[in-house]
N, C-alpha and C positions, 0 to 999 in steps of 0.2 A: 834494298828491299822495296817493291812496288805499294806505292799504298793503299789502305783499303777505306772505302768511306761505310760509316754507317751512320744506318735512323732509326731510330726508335720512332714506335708509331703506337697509339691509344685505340682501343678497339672501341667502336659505338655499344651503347649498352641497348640492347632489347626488351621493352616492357610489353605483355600481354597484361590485355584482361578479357574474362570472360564472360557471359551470361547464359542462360541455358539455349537463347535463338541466335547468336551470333558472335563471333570473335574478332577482337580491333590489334591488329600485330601492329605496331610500327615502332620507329626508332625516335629515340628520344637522349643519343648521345651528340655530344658534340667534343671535335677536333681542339687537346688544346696544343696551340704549338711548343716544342722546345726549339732550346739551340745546340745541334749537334756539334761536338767536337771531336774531331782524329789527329791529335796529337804524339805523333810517334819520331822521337831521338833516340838515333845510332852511331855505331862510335867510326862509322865510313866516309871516312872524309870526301871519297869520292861520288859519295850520294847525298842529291840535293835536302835538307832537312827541312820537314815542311808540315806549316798547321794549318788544318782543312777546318773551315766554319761554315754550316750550313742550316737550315731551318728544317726540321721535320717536316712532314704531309700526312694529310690522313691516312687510316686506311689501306680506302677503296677508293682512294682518288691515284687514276692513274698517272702520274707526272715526276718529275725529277726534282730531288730536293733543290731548292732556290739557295744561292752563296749568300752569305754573309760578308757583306764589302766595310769598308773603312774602318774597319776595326783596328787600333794599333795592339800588337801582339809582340810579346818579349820573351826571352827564356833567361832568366841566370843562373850564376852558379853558385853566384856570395861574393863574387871576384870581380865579376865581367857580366854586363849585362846585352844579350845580344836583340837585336830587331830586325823583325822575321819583316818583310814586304812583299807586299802587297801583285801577285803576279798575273795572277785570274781570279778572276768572281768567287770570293771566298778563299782563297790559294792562296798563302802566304811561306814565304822562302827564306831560308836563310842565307847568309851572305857565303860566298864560293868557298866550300874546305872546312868552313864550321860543322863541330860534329862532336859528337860526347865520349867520356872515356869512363872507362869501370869503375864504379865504386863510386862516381861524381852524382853531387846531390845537384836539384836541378827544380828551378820555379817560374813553373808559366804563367802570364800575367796576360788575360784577354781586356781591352777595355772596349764595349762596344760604342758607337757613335750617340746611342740613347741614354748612356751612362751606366749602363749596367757593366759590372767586373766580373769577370771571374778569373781564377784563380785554380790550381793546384801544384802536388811534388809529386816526384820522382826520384828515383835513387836506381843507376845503372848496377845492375848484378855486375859479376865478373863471368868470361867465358863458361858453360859447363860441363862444355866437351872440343873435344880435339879434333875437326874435321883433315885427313891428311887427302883422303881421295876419295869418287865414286865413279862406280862402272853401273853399264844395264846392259840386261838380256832379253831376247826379245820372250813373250811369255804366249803371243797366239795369233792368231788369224793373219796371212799375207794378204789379205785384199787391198792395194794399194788406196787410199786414202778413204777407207771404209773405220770399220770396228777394230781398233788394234789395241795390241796393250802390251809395253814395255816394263820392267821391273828394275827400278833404281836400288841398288846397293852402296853402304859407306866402310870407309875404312878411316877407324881412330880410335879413340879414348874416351870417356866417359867420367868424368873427375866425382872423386865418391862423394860430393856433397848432393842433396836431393836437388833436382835440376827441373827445372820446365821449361819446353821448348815451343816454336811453332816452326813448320818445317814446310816447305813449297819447293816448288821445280818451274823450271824454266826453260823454254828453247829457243835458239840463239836471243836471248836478253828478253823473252816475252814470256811473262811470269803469267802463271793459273791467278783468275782472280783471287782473294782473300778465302771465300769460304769453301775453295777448293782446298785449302791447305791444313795440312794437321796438326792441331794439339794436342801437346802428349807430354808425358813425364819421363822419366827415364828408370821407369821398373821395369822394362824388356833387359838393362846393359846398366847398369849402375853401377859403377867404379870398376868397367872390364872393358880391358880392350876387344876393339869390332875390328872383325876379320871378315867384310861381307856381310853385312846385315838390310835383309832388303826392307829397308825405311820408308820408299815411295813406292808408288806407280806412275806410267804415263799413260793417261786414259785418252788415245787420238782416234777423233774419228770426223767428219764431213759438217755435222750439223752443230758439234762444240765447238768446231774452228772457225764456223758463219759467228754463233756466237761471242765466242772469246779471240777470235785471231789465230793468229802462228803458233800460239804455245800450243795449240792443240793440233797442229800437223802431223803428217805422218811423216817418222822419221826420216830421214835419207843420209845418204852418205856424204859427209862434210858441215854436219850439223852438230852446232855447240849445245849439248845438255847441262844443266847446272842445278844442284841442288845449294838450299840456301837454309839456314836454322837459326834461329832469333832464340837467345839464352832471354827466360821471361821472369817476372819475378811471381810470387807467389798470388797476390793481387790481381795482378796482369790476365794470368794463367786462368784465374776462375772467372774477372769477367770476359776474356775470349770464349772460355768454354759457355755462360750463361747468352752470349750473344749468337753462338753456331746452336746453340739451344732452341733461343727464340727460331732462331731463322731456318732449321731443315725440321723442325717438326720433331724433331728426334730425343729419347729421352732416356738415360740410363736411370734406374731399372727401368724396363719397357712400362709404357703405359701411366708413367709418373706425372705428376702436372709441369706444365713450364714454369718458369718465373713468370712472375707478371711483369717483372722490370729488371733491367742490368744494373750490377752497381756500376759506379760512376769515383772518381776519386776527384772530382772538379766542383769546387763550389763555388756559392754565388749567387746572385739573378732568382732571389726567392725558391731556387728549387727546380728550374725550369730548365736543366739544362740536362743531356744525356752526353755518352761518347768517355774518352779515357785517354788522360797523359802519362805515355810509359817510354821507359830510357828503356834500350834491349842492344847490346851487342851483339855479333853478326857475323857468323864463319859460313864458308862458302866453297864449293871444290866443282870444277868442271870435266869435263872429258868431249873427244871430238868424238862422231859416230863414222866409224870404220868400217861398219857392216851390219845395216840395221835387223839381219833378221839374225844376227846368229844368237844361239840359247845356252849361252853359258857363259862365265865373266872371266874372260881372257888375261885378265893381272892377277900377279900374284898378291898375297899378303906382305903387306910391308912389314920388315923386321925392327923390332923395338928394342 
């Protein structure tokens, strides 16, 4: 799973005052920083596992969060304590094949170079569905590398415990950024098997692919699609949902206020720290593209 970095950032606060001949508008907030953390264990031994440390920024400053270097950073289990290194400017890796398994409890331990700690747990769910395969149809527009838009379907199982998921796509191994991907629970298919349920889209067009890259191409023939679904745990799940919150503007019921802040399950450092350490397990099914315009899902349903 691609990872995704986030910041939390503190809005300036605006004071007016007034007189009846003139008005004084200005800002009278000020930037304070935190230390972001994206701390994400999966149980893929094939994927690098990795804690991302960075500094917030204002605003209305337009710039890229600055890494958090020297920090020594650990994850154990109770057993085995592992040490993530140092790869790029704020990047830290863990060692080749380390990787987490279900149901394993798990404690990261940040120390920065200034002395500040922090700390949090994790506890990996177990899988909460069964991914066996997925197909896509094409859903419209053939203007080759214009406006297009594919329809991913999955075929599995849905294990009757209450599940939360986050679910993305990807084309030949170039995943949508983060908050292109969806969270969601599993009240569409809860304890039933999926015969075709179209779970994505591919939204390809010209100016997401300047953007984002290849994942946003148009498809062609001989093109690896892949969908990918992270089993989240219930924690997880509400602050991913409170963080695509903050950040599209968006708000079930319409019109509701945001949060003012994400929770966090990391503590430490007076308070000063945003971001979130979550264990998540990880099913994934691909398919090649045979014939990117045809509109209908050429496999059958798999028999149970």
């Amino acid at each position: 799973m691609k990872s995704f970095r986030i910041s939390i950032t503190i809005c300036a606060i605006l004071a007016a005052t007034a007189c009846s001949e003139e008005t004084d508008l200005r800002s009278m907030g000020e930037h304070q920083e935190f230390i972001s953390v994206e701390a994400l264990l999966t149980d893929r031994a094939d994927r690098t596992q990795k804690v991302i440390l960075s500094k917030t920024v204002p605003y209305f400053e337009n710039a890229l969060p600055e890494g958090v270097s020297g920090a020594l950073v650990t994850v154990s289990d109770g057993m085995e304590e592992i040490r993530f290194t140092e790869k790029d400017n704020g990047v830290y890796e863990a060692p080749s094949g380390y990787c987490g398994k279900a149901g394993g409890r798990y404690h990261l331990t940040i120390s920065l170079v200034d002395g500040e700690v922090y700390e949090a747990d994790a506890t990996m769910p177990h899988n909460g569905f069964r991914l066996d395969e997925v197909d896509y149809a094409f859903a419209g527009n053939k203007t080759m590398g214009l406006d297009s838009l594919w329809t991913l379907a999955i075929w599995g199982q849905d294990l009757e415990t209450t599940d939360y998921y986050y679910v993305t796509a990807g084309v030949n191994d170039n995943f949508y950024p983060f908050e292109m991907g969806e969270v969601t629970d599993d009240i569409y298919f809860s304890g039933n098997v999926i015969n075709g349920f179209p779970i994505a889209t591919l939204m390809q067009y010209s100016m997401m692919r300047k953007l984002y890259g290849d994942c946003a191409k148009y498809l062609e023939t001989g093109d690896v699609v892949t969908l990918e679904a992270m089993t989240l745990s219930k924690d997880f799940f509400d602050y991913l949902m409170a963080v695509l919150l903050n950040g599209t503007m968006s708000a079930i019921p319409l019109f509701s206020p945001q949060p003012a802040n994400c929770p966090t399950n990391i503590k430490g450092g007076d308070g000063n720290v945003a971001g979130y350490f979550a264990a998540c397990p990880v099913v994934s099914a691909s398919v090649t593209v045979d014939d990117p315009l045809r509109p209908y899902y050429k496999k059958s349903a798999p028999t149970f």
